[in-house]
ZATI-753738 format. One record per atom (N, C-alpha, C, O): chain; residue number from 1; z, y, x. Coordinates in steps of 0.001 Angstrom, whole numbers. Atoms other than C-alpha are relative to their C-alpha. Layout:
N
A, NUM, Z, Y, X
...
END
This chain:
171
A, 1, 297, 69, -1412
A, 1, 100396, 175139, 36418
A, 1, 24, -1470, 429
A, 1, 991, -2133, 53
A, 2, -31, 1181, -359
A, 2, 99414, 171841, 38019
A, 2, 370, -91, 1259
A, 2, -9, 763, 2060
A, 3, -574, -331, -1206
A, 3, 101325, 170814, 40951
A, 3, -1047, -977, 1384
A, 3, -1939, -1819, 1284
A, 4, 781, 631, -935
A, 4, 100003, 169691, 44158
A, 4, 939, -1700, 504
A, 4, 2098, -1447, 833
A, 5, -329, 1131, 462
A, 5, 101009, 165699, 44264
A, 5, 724, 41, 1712
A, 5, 92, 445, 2688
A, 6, -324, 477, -1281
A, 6, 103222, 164845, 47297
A, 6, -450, -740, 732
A, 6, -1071, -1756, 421
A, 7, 716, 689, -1011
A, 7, 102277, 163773, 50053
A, 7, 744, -719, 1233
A, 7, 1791, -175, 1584
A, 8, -1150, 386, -1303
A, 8, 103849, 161741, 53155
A, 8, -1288, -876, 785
A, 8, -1854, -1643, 6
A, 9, 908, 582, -1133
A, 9, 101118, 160279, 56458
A, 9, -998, -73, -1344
A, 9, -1212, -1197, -1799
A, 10, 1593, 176, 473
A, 10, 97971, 161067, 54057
A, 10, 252, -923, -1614
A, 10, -580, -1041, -2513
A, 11, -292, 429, 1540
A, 11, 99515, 159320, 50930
A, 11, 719, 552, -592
A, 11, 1859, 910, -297
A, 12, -724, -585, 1227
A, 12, 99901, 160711, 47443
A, 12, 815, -362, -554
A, 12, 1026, -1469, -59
A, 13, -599, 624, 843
A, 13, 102280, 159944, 44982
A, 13, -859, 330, -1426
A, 13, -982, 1475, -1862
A, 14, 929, -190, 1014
A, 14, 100041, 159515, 42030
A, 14, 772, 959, -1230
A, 14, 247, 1845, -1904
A, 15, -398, -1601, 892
A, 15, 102802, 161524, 39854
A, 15, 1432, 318, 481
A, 15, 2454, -307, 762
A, 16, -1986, -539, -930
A, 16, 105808, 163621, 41222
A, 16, 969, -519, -364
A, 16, 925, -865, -1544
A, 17, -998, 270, -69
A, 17, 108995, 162537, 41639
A, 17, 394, 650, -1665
A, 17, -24, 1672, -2208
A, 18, -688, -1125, 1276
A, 18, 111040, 163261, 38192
A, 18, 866, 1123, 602
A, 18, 848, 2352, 535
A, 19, -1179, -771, -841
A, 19, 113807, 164287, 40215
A, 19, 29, 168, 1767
A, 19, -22, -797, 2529
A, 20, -215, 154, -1655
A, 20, 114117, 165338, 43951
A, 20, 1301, 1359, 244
A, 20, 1492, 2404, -377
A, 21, -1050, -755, -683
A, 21, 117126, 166874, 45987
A, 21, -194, 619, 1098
A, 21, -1337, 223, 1326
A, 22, 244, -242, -1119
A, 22, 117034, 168654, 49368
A, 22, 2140, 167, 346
A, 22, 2968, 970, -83
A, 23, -1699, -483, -509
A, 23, 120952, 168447, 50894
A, 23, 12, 75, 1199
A, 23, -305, -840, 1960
A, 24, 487, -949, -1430
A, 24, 120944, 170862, 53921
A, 24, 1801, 115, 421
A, 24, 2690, 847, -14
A, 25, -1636, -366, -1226
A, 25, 124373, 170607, 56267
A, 25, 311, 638, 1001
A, 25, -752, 883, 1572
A, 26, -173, -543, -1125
A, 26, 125653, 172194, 58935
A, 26, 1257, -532, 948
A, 26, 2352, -904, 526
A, 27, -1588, 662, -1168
A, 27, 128221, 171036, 61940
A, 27, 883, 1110, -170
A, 27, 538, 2289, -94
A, 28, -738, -1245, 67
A, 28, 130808, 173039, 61508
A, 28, 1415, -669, 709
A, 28, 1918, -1625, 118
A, 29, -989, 468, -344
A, 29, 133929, 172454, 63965
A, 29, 1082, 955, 243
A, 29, 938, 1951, 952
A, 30, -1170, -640, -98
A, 30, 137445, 173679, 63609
A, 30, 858, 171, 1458
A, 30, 1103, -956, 1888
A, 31, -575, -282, -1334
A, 31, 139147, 174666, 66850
A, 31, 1402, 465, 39
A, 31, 1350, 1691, -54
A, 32, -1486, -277, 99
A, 32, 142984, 175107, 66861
A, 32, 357, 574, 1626
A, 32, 160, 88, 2740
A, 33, -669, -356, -1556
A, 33, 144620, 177295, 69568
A, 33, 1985, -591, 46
A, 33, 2694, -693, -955
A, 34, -1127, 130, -154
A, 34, 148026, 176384, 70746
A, 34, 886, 897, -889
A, 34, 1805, 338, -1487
A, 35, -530, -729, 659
A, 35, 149208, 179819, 68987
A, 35, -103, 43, -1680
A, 35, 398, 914, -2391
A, 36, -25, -1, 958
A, 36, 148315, 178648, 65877
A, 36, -1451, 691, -1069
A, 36, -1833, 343, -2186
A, 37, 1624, 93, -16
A, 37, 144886, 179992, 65473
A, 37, -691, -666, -325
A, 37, -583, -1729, 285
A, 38, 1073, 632, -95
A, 38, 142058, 178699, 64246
A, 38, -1263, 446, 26
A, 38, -1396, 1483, -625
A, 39, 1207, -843, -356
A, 39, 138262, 179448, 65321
A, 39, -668, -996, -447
A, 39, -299, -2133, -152
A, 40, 1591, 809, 399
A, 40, 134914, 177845, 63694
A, 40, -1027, 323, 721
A, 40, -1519, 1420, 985
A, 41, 994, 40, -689
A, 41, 132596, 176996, 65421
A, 41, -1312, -749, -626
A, 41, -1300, -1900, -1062
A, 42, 749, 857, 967
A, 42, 129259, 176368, 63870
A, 42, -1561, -1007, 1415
A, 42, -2293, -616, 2324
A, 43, 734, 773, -954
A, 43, 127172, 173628, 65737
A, 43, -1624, 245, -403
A, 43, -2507, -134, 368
A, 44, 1524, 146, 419
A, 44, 123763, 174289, 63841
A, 44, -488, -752, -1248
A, 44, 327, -1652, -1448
A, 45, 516, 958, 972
A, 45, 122152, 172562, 61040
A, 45, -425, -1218, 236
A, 45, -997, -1576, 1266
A, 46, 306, 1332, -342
A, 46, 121745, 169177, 60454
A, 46, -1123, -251, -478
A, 46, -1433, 732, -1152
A, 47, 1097, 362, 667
A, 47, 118469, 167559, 59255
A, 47, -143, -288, -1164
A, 47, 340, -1357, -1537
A, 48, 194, 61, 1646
A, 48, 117530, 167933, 55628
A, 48, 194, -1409, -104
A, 48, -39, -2208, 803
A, 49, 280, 1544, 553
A, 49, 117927, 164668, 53705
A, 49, -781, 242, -1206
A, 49, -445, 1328, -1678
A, 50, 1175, -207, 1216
A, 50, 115152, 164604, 50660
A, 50, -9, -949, -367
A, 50, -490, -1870, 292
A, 51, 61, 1197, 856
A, 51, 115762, 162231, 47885
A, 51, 81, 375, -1237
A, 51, 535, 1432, -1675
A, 52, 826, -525, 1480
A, 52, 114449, 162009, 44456
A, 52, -199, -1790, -500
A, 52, -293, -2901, 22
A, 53, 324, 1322, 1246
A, 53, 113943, 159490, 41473
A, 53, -1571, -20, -575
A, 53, -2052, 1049, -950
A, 54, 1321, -370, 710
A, 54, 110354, 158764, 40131
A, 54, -618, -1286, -797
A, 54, -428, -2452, -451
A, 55, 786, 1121, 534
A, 55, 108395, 156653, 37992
A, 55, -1264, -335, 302
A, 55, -1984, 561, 743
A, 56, 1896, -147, -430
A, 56, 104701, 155153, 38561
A, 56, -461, -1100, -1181
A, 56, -110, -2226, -1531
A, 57, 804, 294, 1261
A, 57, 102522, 154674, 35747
A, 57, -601, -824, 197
A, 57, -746, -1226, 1351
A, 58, 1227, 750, -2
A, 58, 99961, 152381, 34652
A, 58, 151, -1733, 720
A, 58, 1118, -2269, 1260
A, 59, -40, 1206, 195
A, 59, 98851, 148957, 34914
A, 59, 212, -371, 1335
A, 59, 849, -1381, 1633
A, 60, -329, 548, -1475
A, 60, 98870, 148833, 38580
A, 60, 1194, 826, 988
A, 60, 1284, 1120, 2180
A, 61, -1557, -506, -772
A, 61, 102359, 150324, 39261
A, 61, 869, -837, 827
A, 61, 1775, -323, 1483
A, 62, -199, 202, -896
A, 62, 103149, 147695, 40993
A, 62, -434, 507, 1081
A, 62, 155, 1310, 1806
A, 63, 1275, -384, -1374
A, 63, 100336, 148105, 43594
A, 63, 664, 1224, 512
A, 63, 1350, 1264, 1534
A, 64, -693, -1847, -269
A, 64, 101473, 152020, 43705
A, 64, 954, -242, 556
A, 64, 854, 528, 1511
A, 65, -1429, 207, -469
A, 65, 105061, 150877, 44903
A, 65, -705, -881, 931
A, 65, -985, -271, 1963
A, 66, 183, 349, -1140
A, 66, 103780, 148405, 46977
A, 66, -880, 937, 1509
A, 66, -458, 916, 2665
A, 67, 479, -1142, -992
A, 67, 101441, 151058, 49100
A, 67, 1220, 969, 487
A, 67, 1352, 1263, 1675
A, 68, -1188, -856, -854
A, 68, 104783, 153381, 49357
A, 68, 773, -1068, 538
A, 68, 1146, -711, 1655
A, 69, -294, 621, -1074
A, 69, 106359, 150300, 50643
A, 69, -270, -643, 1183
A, 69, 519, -1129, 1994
A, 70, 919, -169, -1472
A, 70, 103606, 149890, 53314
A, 70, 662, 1033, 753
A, 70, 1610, 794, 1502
A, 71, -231, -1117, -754
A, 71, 104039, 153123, 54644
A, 71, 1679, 80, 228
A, 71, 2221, 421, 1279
A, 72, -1636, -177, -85
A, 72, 107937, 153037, 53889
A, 72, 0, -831, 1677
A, 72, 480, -327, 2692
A, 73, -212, 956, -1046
A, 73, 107334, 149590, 56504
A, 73, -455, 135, 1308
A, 73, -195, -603, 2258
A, 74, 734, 212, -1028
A, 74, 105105, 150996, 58812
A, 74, 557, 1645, 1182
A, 74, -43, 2279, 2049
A, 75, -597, -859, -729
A, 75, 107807, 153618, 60047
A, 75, -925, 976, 887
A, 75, -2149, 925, 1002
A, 76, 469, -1208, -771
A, 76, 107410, 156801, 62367
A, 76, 161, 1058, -1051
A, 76, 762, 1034, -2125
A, 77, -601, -1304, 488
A, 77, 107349, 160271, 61534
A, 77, -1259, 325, -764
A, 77, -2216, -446, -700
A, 78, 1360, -936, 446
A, 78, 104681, 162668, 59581
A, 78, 648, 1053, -638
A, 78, 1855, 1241, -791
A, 79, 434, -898, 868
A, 79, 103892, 165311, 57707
A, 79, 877, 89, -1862
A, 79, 94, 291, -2790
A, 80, -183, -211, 1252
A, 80, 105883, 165515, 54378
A, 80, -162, 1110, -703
A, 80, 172, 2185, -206
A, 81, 786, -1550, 313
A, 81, 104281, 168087, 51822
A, 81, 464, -386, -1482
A, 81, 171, -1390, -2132
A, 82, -46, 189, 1735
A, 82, 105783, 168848, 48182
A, 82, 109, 1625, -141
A, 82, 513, 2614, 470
A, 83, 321, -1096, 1378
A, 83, 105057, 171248, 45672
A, 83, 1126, 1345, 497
A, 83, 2307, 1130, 223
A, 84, -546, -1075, 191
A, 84, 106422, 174943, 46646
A, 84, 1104, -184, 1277
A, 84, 2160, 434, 1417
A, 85, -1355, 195, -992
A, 85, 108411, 173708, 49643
A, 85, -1597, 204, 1507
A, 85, -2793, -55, 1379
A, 86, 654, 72, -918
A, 86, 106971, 174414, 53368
A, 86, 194, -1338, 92
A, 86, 1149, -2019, -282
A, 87, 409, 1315, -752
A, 87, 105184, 171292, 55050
A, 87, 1588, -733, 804
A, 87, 2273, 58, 1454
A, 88, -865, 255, -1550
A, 88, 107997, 169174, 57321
A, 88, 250, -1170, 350
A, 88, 350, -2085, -468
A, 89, 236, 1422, -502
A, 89, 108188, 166390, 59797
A, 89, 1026, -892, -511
A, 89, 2229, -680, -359
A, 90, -1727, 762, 268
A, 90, 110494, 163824, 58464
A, 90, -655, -2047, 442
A, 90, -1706, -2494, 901
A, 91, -23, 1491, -37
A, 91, 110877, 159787, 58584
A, 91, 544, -302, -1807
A, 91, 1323, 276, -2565
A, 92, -359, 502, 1187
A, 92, 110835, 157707, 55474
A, 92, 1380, -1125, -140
A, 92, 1096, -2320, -49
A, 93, -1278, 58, -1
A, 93, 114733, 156843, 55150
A, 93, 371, -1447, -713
A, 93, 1051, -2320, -174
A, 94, -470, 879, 662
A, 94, 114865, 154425, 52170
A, 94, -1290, -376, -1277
A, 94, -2330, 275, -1368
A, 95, 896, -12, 1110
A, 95, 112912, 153299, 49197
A, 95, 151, -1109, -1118
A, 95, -169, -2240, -751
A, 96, -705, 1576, 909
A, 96, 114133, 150732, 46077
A, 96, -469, 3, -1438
A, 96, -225, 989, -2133
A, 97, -104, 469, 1445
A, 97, 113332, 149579, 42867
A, 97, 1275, 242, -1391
A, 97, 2251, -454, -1671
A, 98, -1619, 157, 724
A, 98, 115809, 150671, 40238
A, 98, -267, -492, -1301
A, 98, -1114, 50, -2011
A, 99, 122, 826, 1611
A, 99, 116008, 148470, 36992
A, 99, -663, -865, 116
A, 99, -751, -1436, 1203
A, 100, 659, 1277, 17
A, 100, 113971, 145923, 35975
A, 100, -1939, 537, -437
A, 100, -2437, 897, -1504
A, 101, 1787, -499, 717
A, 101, 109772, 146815, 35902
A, 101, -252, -699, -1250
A, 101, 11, -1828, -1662
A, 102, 363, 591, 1400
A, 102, 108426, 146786, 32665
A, 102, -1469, 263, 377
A, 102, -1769, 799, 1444
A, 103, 1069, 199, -141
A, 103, 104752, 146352, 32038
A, 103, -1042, 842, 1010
A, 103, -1738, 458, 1950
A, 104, 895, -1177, -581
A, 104, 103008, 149641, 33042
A, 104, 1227, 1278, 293
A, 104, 1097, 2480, 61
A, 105, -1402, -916, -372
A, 105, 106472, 151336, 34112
A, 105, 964, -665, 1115
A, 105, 1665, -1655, 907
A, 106, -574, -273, -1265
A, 106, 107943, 151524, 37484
A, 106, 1209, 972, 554
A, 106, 1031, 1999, 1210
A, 107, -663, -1488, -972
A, 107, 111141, 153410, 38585
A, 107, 875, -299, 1241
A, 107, 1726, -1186, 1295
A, 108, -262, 49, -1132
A, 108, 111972, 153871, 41883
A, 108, 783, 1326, 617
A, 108, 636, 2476, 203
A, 109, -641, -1518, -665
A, 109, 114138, 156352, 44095
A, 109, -927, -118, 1664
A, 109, -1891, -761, 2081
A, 110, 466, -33, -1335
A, 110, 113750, 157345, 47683
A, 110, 549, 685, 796
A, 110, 1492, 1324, 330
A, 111, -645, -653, -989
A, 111, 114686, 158855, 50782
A, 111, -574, 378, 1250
A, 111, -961, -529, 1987
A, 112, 559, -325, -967
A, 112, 113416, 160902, 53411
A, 112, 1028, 1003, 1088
A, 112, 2177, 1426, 953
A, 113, -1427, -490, -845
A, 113, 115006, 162509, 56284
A, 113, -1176, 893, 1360
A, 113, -1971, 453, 2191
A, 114, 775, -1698, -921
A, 114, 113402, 166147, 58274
A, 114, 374, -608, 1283
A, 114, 1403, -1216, 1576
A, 115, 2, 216, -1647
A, 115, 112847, 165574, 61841
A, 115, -409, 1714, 478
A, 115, -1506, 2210, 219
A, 116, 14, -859, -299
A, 116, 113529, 168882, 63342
A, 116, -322, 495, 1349
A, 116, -590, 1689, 1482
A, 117, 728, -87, -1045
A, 117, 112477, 168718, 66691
A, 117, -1496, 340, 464
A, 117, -2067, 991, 1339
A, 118, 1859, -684, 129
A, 118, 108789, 168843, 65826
A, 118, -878, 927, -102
A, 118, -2096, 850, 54
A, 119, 206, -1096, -29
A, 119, 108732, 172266, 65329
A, 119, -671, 735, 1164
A, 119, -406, 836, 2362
A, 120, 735, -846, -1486
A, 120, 106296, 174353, 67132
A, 120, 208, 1593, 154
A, 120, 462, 2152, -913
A, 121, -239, -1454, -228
A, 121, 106695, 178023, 68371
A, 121, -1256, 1281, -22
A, 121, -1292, 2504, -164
A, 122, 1055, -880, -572
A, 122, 103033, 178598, 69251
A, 122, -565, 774, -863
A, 122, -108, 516, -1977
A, 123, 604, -1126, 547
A, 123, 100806, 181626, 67795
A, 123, -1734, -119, 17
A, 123, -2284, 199, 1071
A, 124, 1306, -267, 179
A, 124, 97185, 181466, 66850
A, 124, -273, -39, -919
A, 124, 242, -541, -1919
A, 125, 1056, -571, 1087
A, 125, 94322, 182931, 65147
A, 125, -661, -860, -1052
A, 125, -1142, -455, -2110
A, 126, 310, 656, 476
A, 126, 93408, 179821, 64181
A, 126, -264, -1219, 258
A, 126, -443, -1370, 1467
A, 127, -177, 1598, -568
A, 127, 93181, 175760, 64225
A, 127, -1252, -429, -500
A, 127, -2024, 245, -1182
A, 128, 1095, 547, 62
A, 128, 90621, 173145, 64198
A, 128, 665, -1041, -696
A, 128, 1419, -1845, -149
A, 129, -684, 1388, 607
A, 129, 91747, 170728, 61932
A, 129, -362, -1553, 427
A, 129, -1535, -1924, 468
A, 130, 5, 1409, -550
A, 130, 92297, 167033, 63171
A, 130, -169, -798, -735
A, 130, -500, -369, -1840
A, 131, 761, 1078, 862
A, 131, 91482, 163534, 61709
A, 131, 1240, 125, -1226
A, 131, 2388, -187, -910
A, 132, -1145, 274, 1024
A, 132, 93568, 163852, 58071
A, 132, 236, 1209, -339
A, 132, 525, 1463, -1508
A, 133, -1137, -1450, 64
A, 133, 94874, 167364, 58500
A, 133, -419, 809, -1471
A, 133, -1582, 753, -1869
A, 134, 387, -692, 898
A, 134, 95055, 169571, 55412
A, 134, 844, 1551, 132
A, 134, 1525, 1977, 1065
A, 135, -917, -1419, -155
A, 135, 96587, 172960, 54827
A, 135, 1683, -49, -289
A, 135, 2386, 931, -46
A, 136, -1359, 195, -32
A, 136, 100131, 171549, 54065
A, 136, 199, -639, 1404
A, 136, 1210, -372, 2054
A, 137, -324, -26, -1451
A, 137, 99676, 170077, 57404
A, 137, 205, 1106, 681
A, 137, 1188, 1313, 1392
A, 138, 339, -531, -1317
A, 138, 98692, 172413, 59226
A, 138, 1167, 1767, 2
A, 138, 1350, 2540, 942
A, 139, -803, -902, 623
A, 139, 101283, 175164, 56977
A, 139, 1256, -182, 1046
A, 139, 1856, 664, 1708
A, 140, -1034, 226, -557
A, 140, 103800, 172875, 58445
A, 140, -43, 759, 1925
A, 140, 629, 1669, 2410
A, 141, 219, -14, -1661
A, 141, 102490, 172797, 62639
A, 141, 203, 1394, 459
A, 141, 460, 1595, 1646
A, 142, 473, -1266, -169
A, 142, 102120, 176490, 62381
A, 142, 1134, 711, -422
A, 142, 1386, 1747, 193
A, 143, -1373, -783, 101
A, 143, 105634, 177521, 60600
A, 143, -798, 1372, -1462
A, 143, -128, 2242, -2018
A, 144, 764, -936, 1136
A, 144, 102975, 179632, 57828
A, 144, 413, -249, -1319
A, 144, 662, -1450, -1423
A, 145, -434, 411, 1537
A, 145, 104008, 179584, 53904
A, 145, -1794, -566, 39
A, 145, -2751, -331, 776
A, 146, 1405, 718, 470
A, 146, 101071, 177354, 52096
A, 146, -516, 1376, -850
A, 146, -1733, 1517, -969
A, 147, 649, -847, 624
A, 147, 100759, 180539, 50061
A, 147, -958, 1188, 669
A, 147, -1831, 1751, 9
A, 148, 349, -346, -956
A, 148, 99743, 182396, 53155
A, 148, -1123, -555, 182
A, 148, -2103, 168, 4
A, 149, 1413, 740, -565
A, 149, 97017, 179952, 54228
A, 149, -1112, -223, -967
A, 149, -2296, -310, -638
A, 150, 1159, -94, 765
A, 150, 95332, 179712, 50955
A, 150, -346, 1280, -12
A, 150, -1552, 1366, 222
A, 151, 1009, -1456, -138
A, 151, 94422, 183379, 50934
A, 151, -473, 440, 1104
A, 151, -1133, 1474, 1204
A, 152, 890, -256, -1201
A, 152, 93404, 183210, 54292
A, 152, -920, -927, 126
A, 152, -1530, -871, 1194
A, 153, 676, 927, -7
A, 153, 91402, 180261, 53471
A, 153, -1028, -114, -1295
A, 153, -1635, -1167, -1488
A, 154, 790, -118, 1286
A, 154, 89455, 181186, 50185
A, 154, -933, -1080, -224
A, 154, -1119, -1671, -1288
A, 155, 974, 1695, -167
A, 155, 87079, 178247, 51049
A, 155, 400, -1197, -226
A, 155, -406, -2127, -263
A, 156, -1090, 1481, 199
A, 156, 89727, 175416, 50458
A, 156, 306, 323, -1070
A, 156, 858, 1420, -1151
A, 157, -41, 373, 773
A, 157, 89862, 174584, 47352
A, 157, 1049, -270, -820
A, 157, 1156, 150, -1972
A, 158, -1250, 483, 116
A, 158, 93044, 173042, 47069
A, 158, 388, -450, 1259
A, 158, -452, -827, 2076
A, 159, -821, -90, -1114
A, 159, 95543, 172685, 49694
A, 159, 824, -1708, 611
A, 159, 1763, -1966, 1365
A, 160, 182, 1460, -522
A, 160, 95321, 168773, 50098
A, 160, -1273, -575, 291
A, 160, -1534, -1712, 685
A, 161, 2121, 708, -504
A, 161, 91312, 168277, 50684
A, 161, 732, -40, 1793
A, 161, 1457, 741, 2409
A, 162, 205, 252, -1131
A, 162, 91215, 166701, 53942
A, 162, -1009, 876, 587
A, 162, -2013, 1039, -107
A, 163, 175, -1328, -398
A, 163, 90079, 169557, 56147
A, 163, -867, -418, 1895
A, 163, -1275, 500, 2606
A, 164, 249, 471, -771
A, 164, 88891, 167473, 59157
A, 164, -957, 741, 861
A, 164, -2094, 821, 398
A, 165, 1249, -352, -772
A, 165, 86932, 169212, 62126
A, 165, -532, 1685, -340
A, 165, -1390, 2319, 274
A, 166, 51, -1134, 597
A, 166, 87198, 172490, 59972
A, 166, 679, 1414, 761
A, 166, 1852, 1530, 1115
A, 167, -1022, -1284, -1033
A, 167, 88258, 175788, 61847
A, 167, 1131, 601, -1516
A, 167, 655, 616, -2651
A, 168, -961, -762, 1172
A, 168, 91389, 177464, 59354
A, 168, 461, 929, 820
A, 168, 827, 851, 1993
A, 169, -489, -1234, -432
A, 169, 92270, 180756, 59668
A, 169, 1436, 3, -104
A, 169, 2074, -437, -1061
A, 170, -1982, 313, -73
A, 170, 96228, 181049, 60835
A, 170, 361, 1149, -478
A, 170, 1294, 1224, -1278
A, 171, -883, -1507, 535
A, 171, 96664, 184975, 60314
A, 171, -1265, 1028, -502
A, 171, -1012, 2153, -932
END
């Protein structure tokens, strides 16, 4: 099975992460009564953190690291889209060099961080896709599994073609 290449504001990673984490928290506060009591109280979840180790191939692995450190530099939020995980808004957190580059070998970690506010509630039949948008976008805006939207989308190909101006079926 070939995976679909991550994605973060419209850029790939030419090959997946080796390693990635998702560490999901929750507030959780202890409450003591005078009698000796104690009550939990759970505040909600905190915002995913998403970090992972990866290498980038080839002769222009610099270049490749320098483009994720564009985007690392050019802050704000988007669209983050990996392999078997729903779409979700996050900010790019961190991003570093680990070791020393060798010729056509690059390894790097990283860090991203879910913006949970972005979440939408609304319900429709279907969207018009915007400048960029693909079906991991639009998986995300919509709260739909990606596995969902490709069988309602038999016409898409793969689930990163830029989809621009395109009507997609939501349900």
């Amino acid at each position: 099975m070939k995976l679909v290449p991550m994605r973060f504001k419209g850029v790939e990673w030419h090959h997946n992460p080796r390693e990635i984490s998702f560490e999901c928290d929750k507030e959780i506060n202890e409450l003591k009564s005078p009698y000796g009591n104690a009550y939990i109280q759970n505040m909600g979840r905190k915002n995913m953190k998403i970090s992972g180790t990866g290498e980038l191939y080839g002769e222009d692995c610099l270049e490749q690291f320098n483009r994720l450190l564009k985007l690392f530099k050019e802050g704000g939020q988007g669209v983050l889209a990996i392999a078997h995980m729903t779409p979700m808004f996050a900010v790019f957190e961190n991003i570093k060099i680990i070791g020393e580059p060798k010729p056509d070998i690059l390894t790097y970690s990283f860090v991203f961080r879910e913006v949970m506010e972005n979440k939408r509630d609304e319900i429709q039949a279907s969207h018009l896709a915007e400048n960029g948008e693909n079906l991991w976008d639009i998986s995300y805006k919509y709260g739909i599994s990606i596995d969902t939207l490709v069988k309602l989308n038999p016409q898409v190909k793969r689930p990163d073609i830029d989809l621009t101006g395109k009507a997609v079926a939501l349900c």
